[in-house]
C-alpha positions in Angstrom: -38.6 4.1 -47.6 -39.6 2.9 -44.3 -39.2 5.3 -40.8 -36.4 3.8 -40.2 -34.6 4.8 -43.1 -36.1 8.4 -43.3 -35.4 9.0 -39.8 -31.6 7.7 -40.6 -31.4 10.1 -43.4 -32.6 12.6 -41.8 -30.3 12.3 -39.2 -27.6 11.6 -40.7 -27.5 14.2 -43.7 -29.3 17.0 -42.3 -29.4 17.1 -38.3 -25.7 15.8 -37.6 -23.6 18.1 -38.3 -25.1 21.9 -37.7 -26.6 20.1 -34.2 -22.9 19.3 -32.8 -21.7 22.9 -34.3 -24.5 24.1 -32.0 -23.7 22.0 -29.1 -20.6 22.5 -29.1 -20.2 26.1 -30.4 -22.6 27.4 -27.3 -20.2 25.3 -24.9 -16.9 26.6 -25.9 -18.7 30.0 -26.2 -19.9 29.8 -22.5 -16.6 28.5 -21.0 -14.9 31.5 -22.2 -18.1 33.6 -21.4 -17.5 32.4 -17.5 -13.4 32.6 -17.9 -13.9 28.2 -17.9 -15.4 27.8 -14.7 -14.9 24.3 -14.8 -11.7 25.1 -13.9 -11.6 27.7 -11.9 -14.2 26.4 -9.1 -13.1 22.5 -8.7 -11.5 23.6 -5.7 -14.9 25.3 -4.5 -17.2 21.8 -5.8 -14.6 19.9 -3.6 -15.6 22.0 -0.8 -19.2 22.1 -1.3 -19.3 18.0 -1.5 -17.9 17.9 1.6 -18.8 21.1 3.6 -22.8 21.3 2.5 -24.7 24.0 0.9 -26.7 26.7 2.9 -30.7 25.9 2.7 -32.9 28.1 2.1 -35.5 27.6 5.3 -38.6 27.6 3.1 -41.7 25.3 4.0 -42.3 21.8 4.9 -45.5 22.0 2.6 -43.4 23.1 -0.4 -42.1 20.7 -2.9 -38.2 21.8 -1.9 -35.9 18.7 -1.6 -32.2 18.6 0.0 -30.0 20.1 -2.1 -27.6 16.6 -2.1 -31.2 14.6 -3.2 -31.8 16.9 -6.3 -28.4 16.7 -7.4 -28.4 13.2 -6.8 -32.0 12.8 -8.6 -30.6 14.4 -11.4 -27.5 11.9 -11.9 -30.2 9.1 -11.6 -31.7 10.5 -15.4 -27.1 10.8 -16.4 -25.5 7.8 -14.4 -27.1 4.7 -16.3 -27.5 2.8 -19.2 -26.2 5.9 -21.1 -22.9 5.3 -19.4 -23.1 2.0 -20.9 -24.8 2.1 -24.5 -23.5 5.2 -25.6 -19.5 4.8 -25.6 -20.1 1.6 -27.1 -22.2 2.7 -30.2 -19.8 5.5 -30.6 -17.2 3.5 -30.4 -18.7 0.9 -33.0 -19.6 4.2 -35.4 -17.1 6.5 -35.3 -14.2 4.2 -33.9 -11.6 4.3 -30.7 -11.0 8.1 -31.4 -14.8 8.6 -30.8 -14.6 7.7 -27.3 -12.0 10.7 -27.0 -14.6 13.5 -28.5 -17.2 12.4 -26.0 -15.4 13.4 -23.3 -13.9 16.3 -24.6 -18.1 17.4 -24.8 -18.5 16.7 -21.1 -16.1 19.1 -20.1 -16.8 21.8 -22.4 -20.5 21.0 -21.8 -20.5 20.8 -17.5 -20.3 25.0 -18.3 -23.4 24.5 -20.6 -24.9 22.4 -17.3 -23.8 24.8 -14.9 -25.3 27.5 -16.8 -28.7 25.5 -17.1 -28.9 24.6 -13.7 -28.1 28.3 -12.5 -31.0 30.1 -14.4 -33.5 27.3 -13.3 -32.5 28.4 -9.7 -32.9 31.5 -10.5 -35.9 31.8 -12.4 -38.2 29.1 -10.4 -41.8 30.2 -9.4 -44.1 28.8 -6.5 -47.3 28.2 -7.0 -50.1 28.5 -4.3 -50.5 24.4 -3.8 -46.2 24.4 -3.3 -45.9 22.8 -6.6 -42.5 24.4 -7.9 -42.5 25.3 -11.5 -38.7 25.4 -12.5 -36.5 24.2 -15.3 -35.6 25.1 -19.3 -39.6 26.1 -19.5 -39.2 28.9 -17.0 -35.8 30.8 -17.9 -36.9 30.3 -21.6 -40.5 31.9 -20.7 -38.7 34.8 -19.2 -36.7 35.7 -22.9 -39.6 33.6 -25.3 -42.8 32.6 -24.9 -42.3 30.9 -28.1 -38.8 29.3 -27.2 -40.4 27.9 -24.0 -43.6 26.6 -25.4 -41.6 24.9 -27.9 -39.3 23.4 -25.2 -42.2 22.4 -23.2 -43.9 20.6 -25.9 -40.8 18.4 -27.2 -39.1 17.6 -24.0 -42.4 15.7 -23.0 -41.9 13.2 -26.0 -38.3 13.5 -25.5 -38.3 12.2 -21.5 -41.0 9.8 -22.6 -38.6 8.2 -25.4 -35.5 8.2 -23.4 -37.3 5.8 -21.1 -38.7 3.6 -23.4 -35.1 3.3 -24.2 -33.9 2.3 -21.1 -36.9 0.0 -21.0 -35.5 -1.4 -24.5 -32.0 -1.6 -23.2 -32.7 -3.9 -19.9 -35.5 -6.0 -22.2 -32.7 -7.1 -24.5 -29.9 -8.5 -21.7 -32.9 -9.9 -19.5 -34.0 -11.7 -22.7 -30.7 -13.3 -23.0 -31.2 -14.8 -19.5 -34.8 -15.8 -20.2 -36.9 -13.1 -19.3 -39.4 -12.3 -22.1 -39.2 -8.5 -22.6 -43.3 -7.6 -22.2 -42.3 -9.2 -18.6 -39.5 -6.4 -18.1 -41.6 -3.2 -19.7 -45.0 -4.4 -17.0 -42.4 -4.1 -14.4 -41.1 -0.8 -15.1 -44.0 0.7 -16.2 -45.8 -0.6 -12.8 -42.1 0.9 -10.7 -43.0 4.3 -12.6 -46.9 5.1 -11.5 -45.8 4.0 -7.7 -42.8 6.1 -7.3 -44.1 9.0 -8.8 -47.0 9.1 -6.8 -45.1 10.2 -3.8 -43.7 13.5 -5.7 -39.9 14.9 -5.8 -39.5 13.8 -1.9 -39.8 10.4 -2.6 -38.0 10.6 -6.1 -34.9 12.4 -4.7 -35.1 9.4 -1.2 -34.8 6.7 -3.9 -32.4 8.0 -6.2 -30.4 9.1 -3.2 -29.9 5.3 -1.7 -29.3 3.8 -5.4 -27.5 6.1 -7.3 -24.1 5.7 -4.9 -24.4 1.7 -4.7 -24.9 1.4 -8.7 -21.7 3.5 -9.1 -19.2 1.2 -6.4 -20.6 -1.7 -8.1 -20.4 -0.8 -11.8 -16.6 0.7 -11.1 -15.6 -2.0 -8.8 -16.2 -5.0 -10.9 -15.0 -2.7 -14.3 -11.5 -2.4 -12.9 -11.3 -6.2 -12.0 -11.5 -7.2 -16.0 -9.9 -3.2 -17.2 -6.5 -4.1 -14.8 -6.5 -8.0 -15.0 -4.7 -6.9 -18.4 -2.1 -3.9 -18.4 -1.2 -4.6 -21.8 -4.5 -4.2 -23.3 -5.3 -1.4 -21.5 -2.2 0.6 -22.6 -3.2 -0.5 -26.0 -6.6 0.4 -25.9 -5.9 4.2 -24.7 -3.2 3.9 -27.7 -6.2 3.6 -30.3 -8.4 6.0 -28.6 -6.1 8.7 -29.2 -4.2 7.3 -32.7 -8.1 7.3 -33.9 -9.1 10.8 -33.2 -9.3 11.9 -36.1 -8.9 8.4 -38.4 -12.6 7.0 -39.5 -12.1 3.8 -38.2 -15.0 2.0 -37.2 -16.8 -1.2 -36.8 -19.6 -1.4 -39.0 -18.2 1.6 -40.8 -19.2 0.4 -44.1 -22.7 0.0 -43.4 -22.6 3.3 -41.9 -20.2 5.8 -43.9 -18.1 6.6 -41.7 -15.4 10.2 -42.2 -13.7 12.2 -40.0 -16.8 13.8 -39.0 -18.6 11.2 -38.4 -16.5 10.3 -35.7 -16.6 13.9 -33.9 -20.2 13.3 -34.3 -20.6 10.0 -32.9 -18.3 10.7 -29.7 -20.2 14.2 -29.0 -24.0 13.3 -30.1 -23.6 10.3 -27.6 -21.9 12.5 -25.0 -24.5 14.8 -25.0 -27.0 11.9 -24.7 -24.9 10.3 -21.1 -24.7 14.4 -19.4 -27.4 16.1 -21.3 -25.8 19.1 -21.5 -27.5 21.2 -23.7 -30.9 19.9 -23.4 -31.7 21.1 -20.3 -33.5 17.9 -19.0 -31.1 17.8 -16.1 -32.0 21.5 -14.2 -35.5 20.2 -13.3 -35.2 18.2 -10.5 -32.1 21.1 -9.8 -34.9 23.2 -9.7 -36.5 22.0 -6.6 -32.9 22.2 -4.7 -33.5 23.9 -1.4 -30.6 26.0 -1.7 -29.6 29.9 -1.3 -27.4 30.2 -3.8 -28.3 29.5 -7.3 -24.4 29.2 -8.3 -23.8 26.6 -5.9 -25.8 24.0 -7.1 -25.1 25.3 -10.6 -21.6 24.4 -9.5 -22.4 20.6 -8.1 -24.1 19.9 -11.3 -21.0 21.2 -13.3 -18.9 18.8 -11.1 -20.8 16.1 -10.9 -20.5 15.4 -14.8 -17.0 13.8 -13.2 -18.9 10.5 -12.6 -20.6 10.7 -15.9 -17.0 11.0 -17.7 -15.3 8.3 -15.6 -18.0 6.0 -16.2 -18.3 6.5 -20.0 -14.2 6.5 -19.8 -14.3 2.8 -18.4 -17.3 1.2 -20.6 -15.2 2.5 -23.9 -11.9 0.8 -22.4 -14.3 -2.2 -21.4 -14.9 -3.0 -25.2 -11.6 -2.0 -26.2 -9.8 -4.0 -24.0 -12.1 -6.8 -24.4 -12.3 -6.5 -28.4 -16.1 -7.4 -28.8 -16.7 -3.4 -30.8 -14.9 -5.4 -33.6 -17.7 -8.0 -33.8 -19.4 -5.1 -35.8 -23.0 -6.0 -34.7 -25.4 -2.9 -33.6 -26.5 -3.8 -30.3 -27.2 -2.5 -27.1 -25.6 -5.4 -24.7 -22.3 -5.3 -25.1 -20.9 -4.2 -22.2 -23.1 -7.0 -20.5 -21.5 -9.5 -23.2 -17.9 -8.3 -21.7 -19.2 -8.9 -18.1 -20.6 -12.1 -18.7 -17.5 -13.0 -20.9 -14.8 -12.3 -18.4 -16.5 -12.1 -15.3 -18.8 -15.6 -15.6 -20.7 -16.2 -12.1 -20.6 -14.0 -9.5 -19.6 -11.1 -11.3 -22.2 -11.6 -14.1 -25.1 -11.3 -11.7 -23.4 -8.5 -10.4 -23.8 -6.4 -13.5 -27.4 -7.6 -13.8 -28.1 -6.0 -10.8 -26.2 -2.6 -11.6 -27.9 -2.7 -15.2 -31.5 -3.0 -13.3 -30.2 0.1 -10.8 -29.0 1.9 -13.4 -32.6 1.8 -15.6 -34.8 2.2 -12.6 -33.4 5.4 -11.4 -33.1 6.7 -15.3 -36.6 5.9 -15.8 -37.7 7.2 -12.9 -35.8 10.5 -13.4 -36.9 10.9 -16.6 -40.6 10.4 -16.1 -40.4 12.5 -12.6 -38.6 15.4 -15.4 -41.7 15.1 -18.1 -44.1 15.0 -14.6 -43.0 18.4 -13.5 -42.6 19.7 -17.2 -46.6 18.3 -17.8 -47.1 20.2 -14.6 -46.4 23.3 -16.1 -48.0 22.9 -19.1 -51.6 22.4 -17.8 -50.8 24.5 -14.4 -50.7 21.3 -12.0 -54.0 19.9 -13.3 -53.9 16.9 -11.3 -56.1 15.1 -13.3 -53.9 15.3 -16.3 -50.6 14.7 -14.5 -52.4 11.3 -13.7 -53.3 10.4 -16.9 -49.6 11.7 -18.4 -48.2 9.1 -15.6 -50.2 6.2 -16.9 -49.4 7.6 -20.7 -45.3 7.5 -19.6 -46.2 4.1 -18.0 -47.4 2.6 -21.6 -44.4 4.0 -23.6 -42.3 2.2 -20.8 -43.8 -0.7 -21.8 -43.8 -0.4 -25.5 -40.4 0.4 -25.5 -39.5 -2.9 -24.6 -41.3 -4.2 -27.6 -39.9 -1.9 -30.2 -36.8 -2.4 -32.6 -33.4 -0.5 -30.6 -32.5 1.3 -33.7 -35.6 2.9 -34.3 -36.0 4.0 -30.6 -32.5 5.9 -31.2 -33.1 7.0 -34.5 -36.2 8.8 -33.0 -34.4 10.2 -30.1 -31.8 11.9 -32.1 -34.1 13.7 -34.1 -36.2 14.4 -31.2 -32.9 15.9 -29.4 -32.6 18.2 -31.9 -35.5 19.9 -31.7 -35.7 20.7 -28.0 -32.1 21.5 -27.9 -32.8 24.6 -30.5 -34.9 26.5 -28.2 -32.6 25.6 -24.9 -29.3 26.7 -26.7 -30.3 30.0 -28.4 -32.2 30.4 -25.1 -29.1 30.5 -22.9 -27.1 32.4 -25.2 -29.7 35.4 -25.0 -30.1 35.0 -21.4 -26.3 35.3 -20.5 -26.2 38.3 -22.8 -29.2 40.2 -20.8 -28.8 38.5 -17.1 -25.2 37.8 -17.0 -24.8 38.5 -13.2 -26.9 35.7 -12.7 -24.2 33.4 -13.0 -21.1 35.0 -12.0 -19.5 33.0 -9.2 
């Protein structure tokens, strides 16, 4: 048995299952715990998008950013290839009806977010250099030591594979146009060390300028090929829901695919597009330079609208298209669809929001691990340096490596950091729960 195949076993026979009871248990138990905020306070995200939220006042020579760049810093690790990959692959696993139990995660899981991001506000720490130590490792420490050491240590490997996977991603279409994929992961690996060398500041400018231009073009040139055909589109939202709970999939009979296998597939890659649940997302949150902790608990929550409507159009992109029938496991199919039915123009267009769309994950992700290393050796600058050059050669191994072994590792690896954050939360709201009343 090769890793491959223990990892798939593992997975599959022992993690699946009890992991989505968890994931999902704690976000069903928290919308009714906050009487389903995500309900309740639309109206007040609305407001906030477009009335601002109250800052803080602290320092220049702190490490706070604008409260709009840390939520926008955090959509750059959400909005990207997740959007793409991950309603495809469920789609190809667990069939049409998959695509229907990943949303139905993101909304119960935005409470799960808004609950993360809340306590990280809540619990931050500044240190005397203005490094700010926030995020899953802080409101853990303050119920577990154990719970957030164990955090700490996984979600390092954890923000390290997830960009290796984006590096794997953009190395497989750029191959198809020529590019040889060591070329892609230098590249990456070299955009990693210089952007996070000018801290959360510069992190939070980038992610600010790209993360609203990948999103208009992504969208745009979707609804071109989703509305050229009305008929298939109707159709296409008729298997989603006639497949909720049928196991119809794919490459089902490689697989084994049931009933719950196709919960599993929809909400295991859902909870890979919002991260919900893992906690990942509350870092850069962390750093917002806001007054109220609820608030940007509450723009978090909402923002998992772009993370739905984008997952929402790549499933309808390979249902409407038919290429999930092919029955191939791959990670370019939505890039296939593009350069199917868009040929020219529209082609090079995706290229470009692919290339967005991995930059501002990988750099999310590594600026996440960067301030979670902080913590974990107390800002030793020496050691952040050499955990930036470490993240910079996973980058560009992960454009080498086999795609089913990168997932396979990164759903095993989700697991285990997602044990500590969950139980975590659920002891926190029983002994803080005014924290996030709002």
């Amino acid at each position: 048995m090769n890793l491959l195949e223990f990892l798939d076993l593992l997975n599959n026979k022992y993690f699946a299952y009890p992991s989505i009871i968890l994931f999902f248990g704690v976000s069903l138990f928290l919308s009714i715990k906050t009487r389903f905020i995500q309900i309740r306070k639309f109206p007040y995200f609305i407001k906030l998008i477009f009335g601002g939220l109250k800052r803080t006042g602290l320092s220049e020579n702190t490490e706070n950013i604008n409260a709009f760049h840390a939520l926008l810093t955090a959509m750059g690790t959400t909005i990207g290839m997740g959007n793409m990959v991950g309603p495809t692959i469920a789609i190809m696993l667990g069939g049409p009806g998959a695509l229907f139990w990943l949303l139905l995660y993101m909304f119960f899981g935005s409470v799960t977010k808004y609950v993360e991001v809340t306590y990280a506000l809540v619990t931050r720490e500044y240190l005397p250099d203005g490094f700010i130590a926030g995020g899953p490792m802080q409101y853990l420490k303050s119920i577990s030591g154990f719970l957030a050491s164990w955090y700490n240590y996984v979600i390092i490997f954890v923000l390290m594979g997830w960009s290796s996977g984006q590096s794997n991603t953009l190395a497989n279409i750029m191959y198809i146009e020529g590019v040889p994929h060591w070329v892609i992961g230098l590249l990456l690996g070299l955009f990693v060390l210089v952007a996070l060398q000018g801290g959360a500041k510069r992190v939070g400018d980038i992610a600010s300028k790209m993360v609203p231009l990948m999103f208009v073009l992504y969208v745009s040139f979707s609804f071109l090929i989703l509305f050229s055909n009305p008929l298939a589109l109707l159709t296409a939202f008729k298997q989603v829901f006639q497949n909720i709970f049928q196991p119809t999939a794919a490459v089902g009979g490689f697989f084994g695919v049931s009933i719950l296998r196709t919960i599993r597939e929809g909400m295991f890659r859902g909870i890979y597009i919002c991260e919900a649940g893992l906690g990942t997302s509350s870092i850069p949150h962390a750093l917002a330079d806001t007054k109220n902790p609820t608030d940007q608990g509450i723009l978090a929550m909402g923002s998992m609208l772009a993370d739905a409507l984008l997952s929402l159009i790549s499933g309808l992109l390979v249902l409407v298209t038919g290429i999930w029938s092919l029955g191939v496991f791959r990670s370019t199919m939505i890039y296939e669809v593009f350069r199917i039915n868009v040929p020219g123009f529209g082609q090079y267009v995706l290229l470009a929001t692919v290339t967005l769309f991995v930059l501002t994950t990988v750099m999310g992700n590594s600026f996440n691990g960067f301030q979670s290393f902080g913590m974990l050796v107390k800002d030793n600058r020496w050691m952040m340096r050499i955990y930036t050059i470490a993240t910079a050669l996973m980058i560009f191994m992960g454009s080498l490596m086999e795609m089913r072994l990168i997932w396979a590792i990164m759903d095993t690896l989700i697991v285990l950091v997602a044990i500590p954050n969950l139980i975590g939360l659920v002891l926190l709201v029983q002994r803080r729960p005014n924290d996030i009343k709002a």
